[in-house]
Structure formats: structure tokens, C-alpha cells
C-alpha positions in Angstrom: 6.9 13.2 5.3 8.4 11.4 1.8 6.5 8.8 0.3 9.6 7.1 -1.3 10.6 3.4 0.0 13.3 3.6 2.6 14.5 -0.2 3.5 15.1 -0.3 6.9 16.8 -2.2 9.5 14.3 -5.2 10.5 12.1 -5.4 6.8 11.7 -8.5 6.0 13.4 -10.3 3.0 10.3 -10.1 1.1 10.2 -5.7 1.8 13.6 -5.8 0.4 12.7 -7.4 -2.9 9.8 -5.2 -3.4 11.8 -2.1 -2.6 14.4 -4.0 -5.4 11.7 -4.5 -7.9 10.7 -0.6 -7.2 13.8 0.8 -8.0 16.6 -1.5 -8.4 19.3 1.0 -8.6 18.6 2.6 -5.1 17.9 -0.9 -3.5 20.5 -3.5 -4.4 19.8 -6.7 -3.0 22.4 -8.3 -1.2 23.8 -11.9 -3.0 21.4 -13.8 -0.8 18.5 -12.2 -1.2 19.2 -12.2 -5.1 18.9 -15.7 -4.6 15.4 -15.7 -3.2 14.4 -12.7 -5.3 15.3 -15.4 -8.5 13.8 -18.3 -6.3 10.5 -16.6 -6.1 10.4 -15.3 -9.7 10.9 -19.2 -10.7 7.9 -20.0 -8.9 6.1 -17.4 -10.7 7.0 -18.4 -14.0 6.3 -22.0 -13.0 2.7 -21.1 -11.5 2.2 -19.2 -14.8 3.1 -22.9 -16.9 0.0 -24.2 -14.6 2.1 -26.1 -12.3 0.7 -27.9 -9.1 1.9 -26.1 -5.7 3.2 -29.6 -4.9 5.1 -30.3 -7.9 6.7 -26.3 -7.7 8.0 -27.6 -4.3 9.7 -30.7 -5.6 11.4 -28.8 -8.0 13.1 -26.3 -5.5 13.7 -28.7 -3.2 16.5 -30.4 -6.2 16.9 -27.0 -7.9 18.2 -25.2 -4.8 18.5 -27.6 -2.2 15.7 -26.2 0.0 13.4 -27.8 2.7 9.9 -28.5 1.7 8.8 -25.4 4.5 11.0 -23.4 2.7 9.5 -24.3 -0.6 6.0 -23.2 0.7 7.1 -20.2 2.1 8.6 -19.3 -1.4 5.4 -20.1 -2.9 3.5 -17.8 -0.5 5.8 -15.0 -0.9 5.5 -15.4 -4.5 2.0 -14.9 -4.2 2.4 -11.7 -2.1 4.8 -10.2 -4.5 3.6 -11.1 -7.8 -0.1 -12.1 -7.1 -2.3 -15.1 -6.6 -2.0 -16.4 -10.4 -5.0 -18.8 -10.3 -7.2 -15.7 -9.5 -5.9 -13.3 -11.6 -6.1 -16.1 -14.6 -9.5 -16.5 -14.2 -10.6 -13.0 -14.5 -8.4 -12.8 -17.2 -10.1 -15.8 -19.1 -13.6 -14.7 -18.0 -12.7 -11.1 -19.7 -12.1 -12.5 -22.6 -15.2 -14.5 -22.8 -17.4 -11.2 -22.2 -15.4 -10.1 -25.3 -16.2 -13.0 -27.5 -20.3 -12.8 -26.0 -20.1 -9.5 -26.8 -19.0 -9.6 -30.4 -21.8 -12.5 -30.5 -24.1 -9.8 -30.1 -22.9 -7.0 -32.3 -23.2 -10.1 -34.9 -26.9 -11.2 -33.9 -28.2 -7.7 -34.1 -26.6 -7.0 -37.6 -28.3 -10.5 -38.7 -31.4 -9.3 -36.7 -31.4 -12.9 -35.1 -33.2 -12.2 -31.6 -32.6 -15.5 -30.7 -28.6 -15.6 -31.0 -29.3 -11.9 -29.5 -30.8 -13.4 -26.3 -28.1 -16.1 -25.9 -25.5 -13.1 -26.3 -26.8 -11.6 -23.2 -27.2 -14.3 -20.9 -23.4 -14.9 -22.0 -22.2 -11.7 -21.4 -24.3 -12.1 -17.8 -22.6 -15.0 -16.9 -18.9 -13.9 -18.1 -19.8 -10.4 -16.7 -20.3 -11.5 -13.4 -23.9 -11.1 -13.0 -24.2 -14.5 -12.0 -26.9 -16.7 -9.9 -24.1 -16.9 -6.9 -24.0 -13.3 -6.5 -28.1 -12.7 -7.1 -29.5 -11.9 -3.7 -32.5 -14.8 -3.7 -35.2 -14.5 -2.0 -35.7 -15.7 1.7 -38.8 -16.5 2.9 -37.8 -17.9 6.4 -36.7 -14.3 7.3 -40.0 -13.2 6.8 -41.6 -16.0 8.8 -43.0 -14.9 11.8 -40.9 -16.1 15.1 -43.1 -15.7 18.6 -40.3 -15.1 20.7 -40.7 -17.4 24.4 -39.7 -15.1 27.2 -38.7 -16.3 30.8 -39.5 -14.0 33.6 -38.6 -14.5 37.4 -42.0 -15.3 38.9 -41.7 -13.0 41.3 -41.2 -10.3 39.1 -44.1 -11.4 36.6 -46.3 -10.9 40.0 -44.8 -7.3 40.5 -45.5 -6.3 36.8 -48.9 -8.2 37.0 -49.6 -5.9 39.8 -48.5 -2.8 38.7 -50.4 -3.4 35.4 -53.4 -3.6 37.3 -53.3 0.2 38.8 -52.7 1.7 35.8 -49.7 2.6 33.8 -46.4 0.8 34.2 -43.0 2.7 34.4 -40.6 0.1 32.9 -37.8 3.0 34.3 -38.8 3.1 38.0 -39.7 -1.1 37.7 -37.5 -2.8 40.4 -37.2 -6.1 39.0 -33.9 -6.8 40.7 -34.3 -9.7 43.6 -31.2 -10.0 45.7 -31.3 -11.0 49.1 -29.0 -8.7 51.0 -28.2 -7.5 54.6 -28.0 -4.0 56.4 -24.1 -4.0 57.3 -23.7 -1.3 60.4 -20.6 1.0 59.7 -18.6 0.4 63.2 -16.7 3.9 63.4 -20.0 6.4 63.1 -23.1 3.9 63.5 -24.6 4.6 60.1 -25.5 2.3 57.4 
């Protein structure tokens, strides 16, 4: 089996113009689908200039003459093909914090300054993502202790009251069941 792309008939737009950005010479795209593909590559370099999801679909709606749906749905598929920019700019900015904590430290232990030194670790904690959201804290009401409240049919309390009383009780031969029922004759042989 061959793990190249192979477009086939029934991908979606948005298979196409992955396959394209895979290898654009073995998948052209066809000139409406080019369209899109530049559509959704606007978007990008508009989410990447800190636009407003809003203010990216005014903009295609006069810059290609799209619906307002179709804006949204270029937005999302932008997100699928190029990824979720808001996301990936955070880590981004929160890796290069850890750098900057971390050269704060290299700096505080050359000056021997264990005060800076501390403040450079609780830095590169919080930029490193060891933060209080993702500390497991400590529970107490799981430890509490719950008395569970059972209900039991009173006429099988009596049944296991009175088999308690002889002796040992076998939960696996305990009939707790109470259905009232009735003996139906079978008419052809006479048995039940």
C-alpha cells in the first residue's frame, strides 16, 4: 500500500489544497479552487496581523464578494490547514519568555544574587508551564467519608434478616426477586 496523497473523486476542497501545498506539481488545483486556496492564505496572513474573526469576514465579504457563511467557513478551513494562530502564538510568546527567565538566571547565579535566582525559577515555572492551573490541588471532600443510604424491598430485608439469623448467608443462591406470576398449563402435552 503507498503512502503518497492520491486526490480522489469526492475530497473535499479543502483535501485538494493540502494535497496542492504537498506537492504542487503532481496536484494542480483547478482555477476555482486557486481562488479559495489564495482566499484562505489571506485569512492567514490577516489572522497573523492580529485581526478580529469579525473584521477578516468583512473584508472577504468586499474583497471577493462572499456571503458572511462563506467567510466563516474560510476562516475555519484556514484554521484546519494552516493552524489555530492564537494558539500557536501564545506558546510561541510563552517560549520566549522561558528564554528571557532563563537567561535571568544564568545572570543571577554569575552575580551570586539568590534572590534574583529564586525569582528566575518561579519565572521559568510559570512560562514553562508548571503553573497553579495544571497543579493537581488537594481535595479533601474526596476523602470525606459518605455513609451510603440503601433502600431494600421490605420483604427482602425480612428474607436476609432471616437468613442471617441461621448462619451464613449465600448472597449467590439469595432469591431477592418478588414477582407475582402464574403457572400457565401447556394445552398440547399438559405440562407446565
Amino acid at each position: 500500500m503507498s503512502k503518497e496523497l492520491a486526490i480522489k473523486r469526492g475530497d473535499s476542497t479543502l483535501d485538494k489544497i493540502r494535497a496542492h501545498y504537498a506537492d504542487p506539481n503532481k496536484f494542480e488545483l483547478s482555477p476555482a479552487n486557486e481562488e479559495i486556496r489564495l482566499r484562505l492564505h489571506a485569512v492567514l496572513q490577516l489572522r497573523l496581523n492580529y485581526w478580529s474573526k469579525q473584521k477578516i469576514v468583512t473584508f472577504l465579504e468586499k474583497q471577493y464578494g462572499i456571503k458572511a457563511a462563506q467567510a466563516y467557513i474560510d476562516i475555519r478551513n484556514s484554521e484546519l490547514l494552516f493552524g489555530e494562530m492564537t494558539k500557536t502564538d501564545k506558546k510561541a510568546r510563552q517560549s520566549i519568555l522561558y528564554e528571557y527567565a532563563f537567561q535571568f538566571l544564568q545572570k543571577a547565579r554569575e552575580k551570586g544574587d539568590l534572590k534574583a535566582e529564586a525569582k528566575a525559577l518561579e519565572l521559568m515555572s510559570k512560562f514553562g508551564g508548571i503553573d497553579e492551573d495544571d497543579i493537581m490541588e488537594f481535595n479533601p471532600e474526596k476523602f470525606e467519608a459518605i455513609t451510603p443510604k440503601l433502600s431494600v424491598n421490605k420483604k427482602a430485608l425480612e428474607t436476609f434478616i432471616k437468613m442471617a439469623m441461621q448462619g451464613a448467608v449465600n448472597l449467590n443462591d439469595f432469591d431477592a426477586t418478588d414477582i407475582n406470576f402464574e403457572n400457565i398449563e401447556n394445552e398440547e402435552d399438559g405440562s407446565e
